[in-house]
N, C-alpha and C positions, 0 to 999 in steps of 0.2 A: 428718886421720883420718876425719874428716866424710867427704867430698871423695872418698875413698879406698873406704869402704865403699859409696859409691854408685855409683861406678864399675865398681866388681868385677863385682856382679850383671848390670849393664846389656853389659859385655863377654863375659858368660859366655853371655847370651841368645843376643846377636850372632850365638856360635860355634854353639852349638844348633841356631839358625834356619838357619846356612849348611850344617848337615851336613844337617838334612831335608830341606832344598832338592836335595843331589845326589842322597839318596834317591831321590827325585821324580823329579827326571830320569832316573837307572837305570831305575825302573820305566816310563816315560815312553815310554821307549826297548826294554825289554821289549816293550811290548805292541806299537808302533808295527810291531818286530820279527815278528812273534807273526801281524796284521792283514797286513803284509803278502806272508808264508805264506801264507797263508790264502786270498788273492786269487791269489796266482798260482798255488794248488796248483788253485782253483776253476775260474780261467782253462781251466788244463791241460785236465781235465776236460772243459770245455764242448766247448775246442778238439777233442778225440780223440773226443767224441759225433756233434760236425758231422762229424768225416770219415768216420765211421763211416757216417752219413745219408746226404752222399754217396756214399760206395759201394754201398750198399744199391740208392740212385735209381738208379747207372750199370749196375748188376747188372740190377736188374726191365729198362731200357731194353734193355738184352743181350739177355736172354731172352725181352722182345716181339720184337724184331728177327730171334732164331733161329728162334721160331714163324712166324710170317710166311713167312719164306726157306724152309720147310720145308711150307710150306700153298704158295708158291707154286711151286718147284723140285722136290718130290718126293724131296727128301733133307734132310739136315743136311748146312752148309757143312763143307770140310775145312781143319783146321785150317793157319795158317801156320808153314811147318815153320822157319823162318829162325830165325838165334840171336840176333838182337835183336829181330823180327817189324818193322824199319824198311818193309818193301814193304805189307803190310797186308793180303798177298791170298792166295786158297787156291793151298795147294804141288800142283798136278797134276800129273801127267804126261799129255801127249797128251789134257787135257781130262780127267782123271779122278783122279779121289785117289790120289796116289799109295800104293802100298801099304806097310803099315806105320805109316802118317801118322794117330798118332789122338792126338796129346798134342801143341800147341805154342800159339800166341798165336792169340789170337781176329782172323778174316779182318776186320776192319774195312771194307775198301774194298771189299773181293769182294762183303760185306752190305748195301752202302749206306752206309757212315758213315764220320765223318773220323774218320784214325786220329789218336790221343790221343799226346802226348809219350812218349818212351820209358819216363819213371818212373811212368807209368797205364797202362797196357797191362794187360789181362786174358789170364791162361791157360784156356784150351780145351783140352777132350776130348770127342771124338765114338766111339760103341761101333763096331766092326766087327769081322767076324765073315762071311767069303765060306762058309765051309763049309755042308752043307748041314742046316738049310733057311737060305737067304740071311737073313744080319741086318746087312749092312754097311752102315749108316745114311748114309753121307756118298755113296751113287753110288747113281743114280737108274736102276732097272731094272723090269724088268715082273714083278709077282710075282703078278698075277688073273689070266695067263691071255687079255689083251686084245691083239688085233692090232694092228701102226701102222694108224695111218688111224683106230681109232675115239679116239673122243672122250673114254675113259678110259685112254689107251693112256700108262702112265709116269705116273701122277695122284699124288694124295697118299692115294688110298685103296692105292695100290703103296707107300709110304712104313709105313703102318700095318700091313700084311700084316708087313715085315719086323721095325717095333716088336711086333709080335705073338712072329714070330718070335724075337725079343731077348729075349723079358720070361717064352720059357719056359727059357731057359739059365741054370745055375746060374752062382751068380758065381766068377769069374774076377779072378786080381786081375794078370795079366797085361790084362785090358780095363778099360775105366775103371768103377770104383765107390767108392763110398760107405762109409767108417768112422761110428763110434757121433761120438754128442754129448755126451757125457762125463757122460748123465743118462739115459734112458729106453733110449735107443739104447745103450750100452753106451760101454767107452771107448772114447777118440779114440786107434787106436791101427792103423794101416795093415796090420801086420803081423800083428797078433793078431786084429783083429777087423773083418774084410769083411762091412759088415751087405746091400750089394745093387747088383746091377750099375745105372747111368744109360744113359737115351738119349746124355746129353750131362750134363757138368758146367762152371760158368764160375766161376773163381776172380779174384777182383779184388783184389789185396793193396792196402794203405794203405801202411804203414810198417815199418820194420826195427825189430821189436818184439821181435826175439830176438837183436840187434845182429850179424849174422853176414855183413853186407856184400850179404844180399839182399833185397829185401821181403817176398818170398816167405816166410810162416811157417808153423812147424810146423801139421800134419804137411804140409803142402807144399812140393813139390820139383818143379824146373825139366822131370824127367823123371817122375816117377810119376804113374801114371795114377789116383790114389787123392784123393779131398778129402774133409775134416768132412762131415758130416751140416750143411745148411744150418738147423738147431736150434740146431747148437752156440754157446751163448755168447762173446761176447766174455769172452777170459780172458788173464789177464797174459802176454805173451810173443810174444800174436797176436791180430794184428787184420783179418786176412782175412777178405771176407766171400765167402760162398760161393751161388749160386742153380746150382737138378739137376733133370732131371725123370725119372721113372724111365721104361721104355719103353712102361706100360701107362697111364700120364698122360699122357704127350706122345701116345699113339693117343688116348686118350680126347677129349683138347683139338682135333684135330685132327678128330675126326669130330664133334663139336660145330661144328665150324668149317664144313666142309663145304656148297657150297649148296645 
């Protein structure tokens, strides 16, 4: 009886102790749960920031390289008209942009630079506009007035005349420009709201952020001549980054440039 009574309590602890125990583990296993959420959702994050920073870098490297090409040539390159941009180079005809040619893959090799894998590729748009007074950015003509033979004849103050030209034309959403940034600029909305025509605009997509089989994200499309305001935040669905200069900035830069 002895015996009995003392055994009882000492079995009952036993069971006590071994259910706390799985307690412990559940929670155990909870939080381990919980921790390692938490790291990979962090991970994520960090992940989609770099690629972002990269794009960003490859964009400004763009848009030094446009400038440049445009301080040296007296034009903006013409885009590559190709449907995967595999050649890298400006679509001319007979040495000239061909016309029509104002929306396709940034000329990589035409500009000096190795072209990037097919899933990096940046899209390009350059404004043009032959009618009169000439604003067709991408063809290098004489708009001061200078003879061949002199020493400003086809310059890049000929390039500036026609960003002159560009920057008094209303926009056009037939030419490439510029939607809102979903804050100051109004919204991001191609069809509703054309806030200003570009010299030039370079879109560099990251990732299929709108799952639709293209990288290309909203409002960007393989054919519109329309991109975010380069303000626009990173917002769920797209992570394109975008660099534009309007055509009275890229004169401005360029006669700073000047020697």
């Amino acid at each position: 009886m002895t015996a009995l009574s003392i055994c009882a309590p000492v079995l009952g602890a036993s069971r006590a102790q071994a259910g706390f125990s799985m307690v412990e583990v559940s929670l155990a296993l909870v939080v381990a749960g919980l921790m390692s959420w938490a790291a990979f959702s962090g991970y994520e994050t960090v992940s989609a920031q770099q690629d972002i920073e990269r794009g960003r870098a490859e964009a400004l490297q763009l848009q030094t390289t446009l400038r440049a090409f445009a301080l040296r040539n007296a034009r903006l390159p013409c885009p590559d008209a190709s449907s995967t941009g595999d050649g890298g180079y400006e679509s001319q005809t007979a040495g000239v942009c061909s016309a029509g040619n104002q929306v396709g893959w940034f000329p990589y090799v035409s500009v000096g630079l190795e072209r990037p894998a097919p899933g990096l590729r940046a899209r390009y748009a350059v404004f043009r506009s032959s009618a009169a007074p000439d604003a067709d950015l991408a063809v290098a003509t004489e708009r001061t007035l200078d003879t061949a033979g002199d020493a400003t004849f086809r310059d890049a103050n000929d390039l500036i005349a026609g960003l002159n030209n560009a920057s008094r034309m209303a926009t056009d959403t037939a030419r490439p420009y510029l939607t809102g940034d979903g804050g100051a600029a109004g919204a991001i909305d191609c069809a509703g709201n054309a806030v200003m025509p570009v010299a030039y605009w370079v879109v560099v997509p990251l990732k299929d952020r709108d799952d639709n089989g293209d990288r290309l994200d909203p409002p960007h499309t393989a054919a519109s001549p329309c991109a975010a305001s380069p303000s626009a935040p990173v917002r769920f669905g797209t992570d394109d980054v975008v660099v534009a200069e309007s055509p009275a900035q890229l004169a401005g830069w360029l006669r700073r440039s000047l020697p």
